[in-house]
Residue, then its C-alpha position, 0 to 999 in steps of 0.5 A: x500500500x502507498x502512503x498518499x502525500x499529505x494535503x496543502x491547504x490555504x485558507x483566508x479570511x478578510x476584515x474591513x478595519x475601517x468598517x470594523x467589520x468582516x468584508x462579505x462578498x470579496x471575490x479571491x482567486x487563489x493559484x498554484x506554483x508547480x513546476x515554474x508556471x501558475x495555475x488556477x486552483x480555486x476561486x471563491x467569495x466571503x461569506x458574512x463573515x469574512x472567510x471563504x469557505x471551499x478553496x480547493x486543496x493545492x496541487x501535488x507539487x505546489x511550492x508557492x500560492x498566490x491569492x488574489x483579492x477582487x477590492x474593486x468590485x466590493x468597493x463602491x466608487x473606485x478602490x486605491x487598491x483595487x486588487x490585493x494579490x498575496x504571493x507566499x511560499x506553502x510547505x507540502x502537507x501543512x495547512x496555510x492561514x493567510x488574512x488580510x486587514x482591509x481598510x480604504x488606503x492600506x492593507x496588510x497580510x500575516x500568516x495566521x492560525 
């Protein structure tokens, strides 16, 4: 019998700062590293509470992702940012939590829980 390699996971979640709010309704793409080129791996939209439930599990063989955050279309009037787009290294088998702080003119990341 062969052992299956362990799954990678990314999970999100998004917090509008200066609504003191969850963000609901952002759409985020997230993409896959494998062997040098990019790869669509799943898309998916906040729930009301700010989390994006069914993003796919990473391909065998991922080393980075990137998930892509659509500000624009969320946002009423134009966005200073439309677009936040992550990049961050993933080891195999382990589960990666990456939130964003949103507020009108800034943002940042960190790798949770």
């Amino acid at each position: 019998m062969t052992a299956q390699p362990a799954t990678t996971t990314v999970s999100t979640h998004v917090l509008d700062t200066a609504a003191g709010r969850p963000a609901a309704g952002l759409g985020v793409e997230l993409s896959a590293l494998c062997a040098g080129r990019w790869t669509p791996a799943g898309s998916a939209t906040t729930d009301d509470d700010g989390r994006c439930t069914g993003l796919a599990p990473l391909p065998p063989g991922a080393t980075a992702a990137r998930l892509r955050f659509d500000v624009a279309a969320r946002r009423a009037g134009a966005a200073f940012f439309p677009e936040v787009t992550v990049t961050f290294v993933v080891a195999p088998g382990e589960h990666h939590h990456v939130p964003l702080l949103l507020s009108p003119f800034g943002y940042s990341v960190y790798r949770g829980s």
